[in-house]
C-alpha positions in Angstrom: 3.6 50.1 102.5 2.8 46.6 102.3 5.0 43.7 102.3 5.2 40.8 100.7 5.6 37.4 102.4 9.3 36.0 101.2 9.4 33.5 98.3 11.0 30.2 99.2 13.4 30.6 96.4 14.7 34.0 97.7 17.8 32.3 99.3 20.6 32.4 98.5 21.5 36.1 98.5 24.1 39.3 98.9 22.4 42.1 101.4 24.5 44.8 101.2 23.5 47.1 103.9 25.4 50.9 103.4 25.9 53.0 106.3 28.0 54.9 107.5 30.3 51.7 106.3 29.3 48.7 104.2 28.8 45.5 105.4 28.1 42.5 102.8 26.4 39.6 104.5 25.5 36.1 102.6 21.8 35.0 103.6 21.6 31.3 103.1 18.2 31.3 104.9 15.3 32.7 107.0 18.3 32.4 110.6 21.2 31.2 108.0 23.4 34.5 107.4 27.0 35.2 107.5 29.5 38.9 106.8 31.6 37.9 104.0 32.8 41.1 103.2 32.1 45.2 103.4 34.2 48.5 103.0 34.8 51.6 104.9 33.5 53.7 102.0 30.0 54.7 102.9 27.8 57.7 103.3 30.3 58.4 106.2 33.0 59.0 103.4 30.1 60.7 101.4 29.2 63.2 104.6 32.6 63.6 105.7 34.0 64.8 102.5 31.4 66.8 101.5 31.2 68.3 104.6 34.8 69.8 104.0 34.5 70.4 100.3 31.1 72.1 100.9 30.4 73.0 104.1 26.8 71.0 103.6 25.6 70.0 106.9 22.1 67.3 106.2 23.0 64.2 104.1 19.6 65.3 102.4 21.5 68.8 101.4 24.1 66.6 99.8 22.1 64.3 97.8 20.6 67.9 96.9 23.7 68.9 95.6 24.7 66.0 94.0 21.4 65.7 92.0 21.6 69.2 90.7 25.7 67.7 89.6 27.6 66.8 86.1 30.3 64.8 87.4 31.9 65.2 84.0 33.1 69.2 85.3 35.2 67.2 87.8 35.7 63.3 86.5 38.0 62.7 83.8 36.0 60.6 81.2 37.4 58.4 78.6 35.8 60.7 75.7 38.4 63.4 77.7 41.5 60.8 76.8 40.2 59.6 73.4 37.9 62.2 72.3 35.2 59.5 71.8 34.0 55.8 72.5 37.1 53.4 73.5 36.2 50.8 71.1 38.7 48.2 71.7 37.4 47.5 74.6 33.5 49.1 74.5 34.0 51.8 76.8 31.8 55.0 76.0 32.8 58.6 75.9 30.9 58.9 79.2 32.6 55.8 81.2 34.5 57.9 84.5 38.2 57.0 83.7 38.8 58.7 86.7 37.1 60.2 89.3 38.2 63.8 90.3 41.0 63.3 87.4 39.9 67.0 85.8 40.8 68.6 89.1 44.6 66.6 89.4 44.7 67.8 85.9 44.1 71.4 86.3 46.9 71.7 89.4 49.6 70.0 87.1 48.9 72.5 84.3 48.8 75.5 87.0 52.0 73.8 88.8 54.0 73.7 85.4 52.6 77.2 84.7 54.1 78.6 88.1 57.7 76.3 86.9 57.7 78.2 83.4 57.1 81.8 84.9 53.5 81.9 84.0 50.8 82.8 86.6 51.9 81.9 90.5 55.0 83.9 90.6 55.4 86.8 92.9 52.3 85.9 95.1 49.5 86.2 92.1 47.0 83.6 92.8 44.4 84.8 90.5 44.9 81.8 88.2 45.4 79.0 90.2 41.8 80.0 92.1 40.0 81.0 89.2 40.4 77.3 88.4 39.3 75.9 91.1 36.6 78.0 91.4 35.6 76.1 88.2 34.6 73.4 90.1 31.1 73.8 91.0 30.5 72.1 94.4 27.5 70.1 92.7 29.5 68.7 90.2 32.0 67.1 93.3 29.0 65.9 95.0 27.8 64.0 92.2 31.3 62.5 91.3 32.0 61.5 94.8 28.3 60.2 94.8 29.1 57.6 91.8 32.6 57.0 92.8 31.3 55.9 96.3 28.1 54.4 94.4 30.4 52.5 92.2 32.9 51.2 94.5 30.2 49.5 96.4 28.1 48.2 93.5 31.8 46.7 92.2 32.6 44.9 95.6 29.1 43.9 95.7 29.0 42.1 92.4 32.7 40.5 93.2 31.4 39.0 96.4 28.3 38.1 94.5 30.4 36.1 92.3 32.3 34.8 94.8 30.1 33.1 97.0 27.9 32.3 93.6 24.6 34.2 94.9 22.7 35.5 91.9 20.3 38.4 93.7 21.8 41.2 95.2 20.2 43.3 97.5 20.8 47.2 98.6 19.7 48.9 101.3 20.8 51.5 104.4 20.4 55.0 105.4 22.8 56.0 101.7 19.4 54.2 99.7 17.2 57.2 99.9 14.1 56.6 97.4 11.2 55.4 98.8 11.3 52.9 96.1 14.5 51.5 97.2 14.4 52.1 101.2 13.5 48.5 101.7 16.1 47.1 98.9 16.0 46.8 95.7 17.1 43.5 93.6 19.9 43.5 91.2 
């Protein structure tokens, strides 16, 4: 790998450096930096969850996982609430509405089945697991992968605007491609 020597013009800019936590830090210049921002919600959340839901132990086997995902088996999308593209306010079918919403879903319908008589009475479980066997563990990884993902990219660009700071850059032990080990501009 070969690096470049940095531009003059690089500064000012977000680094957004995600471990097991997020910390957001303003570089003005080459010693000229300051945290101005960050969130708890980083590939500790991403192991530590995963590690329950899956039993996964590597962060490698979860990425794994979460690339062989379809977040839409778990995340409630808006073509699941309108049936197609929002166009009032140009969301697609595929935009996450929200994340893990097809799993709340499924215990409310298997709750009001077990009020009504149907399906949890007299110790019958059979429905209630079959339904959450549904949910592949893949298709969690990859939803809590964006939702993480997401929630950083979001705080990221807020702080960007913020502190007026056009580039963005990610990087961390949660950016695993070689391409994007160093960081990667927005």
């Amino acid at each position: 790998m070969q690096f470049a020597e940095a531009r003059a013009d690089i500064y000012p800019y977000l680094l957004v450096n995600i471990g097991s936590g997020v910390s957001m830090i303003k570089v003005s210049g080459p010693r000229q930096f300051e945290r101005v921002g960050g969130t708890s919600l980083g590939s500790g959340t991403f192991w530590g969850i995963l590690s329950l839901l899956t039993g996964a132990r590597t962060f490698d086997e979860m990425l794994r996982m979460a690339e062989q995902g379809d977040n839409s088996g778990v995340d409630m999308l808006v073509g699941d609430i309108y049936g197609t593209d929002y166009g009032k306010t140009g969301l697609k079918s595929t935009t996450i509405a929200s994340t893990f919403g097809k799993v709340f879903k499924m215990k409310r319908v298997a709750e009001r089945n077990a009020e009504d008589g149907e399906g949890l009475s007299n110790g019958d479980h059979a429905k209630e697991e079959d339904s959450i066997r549904r949910f592949k563990i893949e298709d969690m990884a990859r939803s809590l992968l964006y939702a993480i993902s997401n929630n950083i990219g979001q705080i990221a660009y807020l702080q960007s605007e913020k502190h007026r700071l056009q580039h963005i850059y990610f990087g961390g032990s949660f950016i695993r491609s070689e391409e994007r080990r160093v960081g990667k501009e927005c």
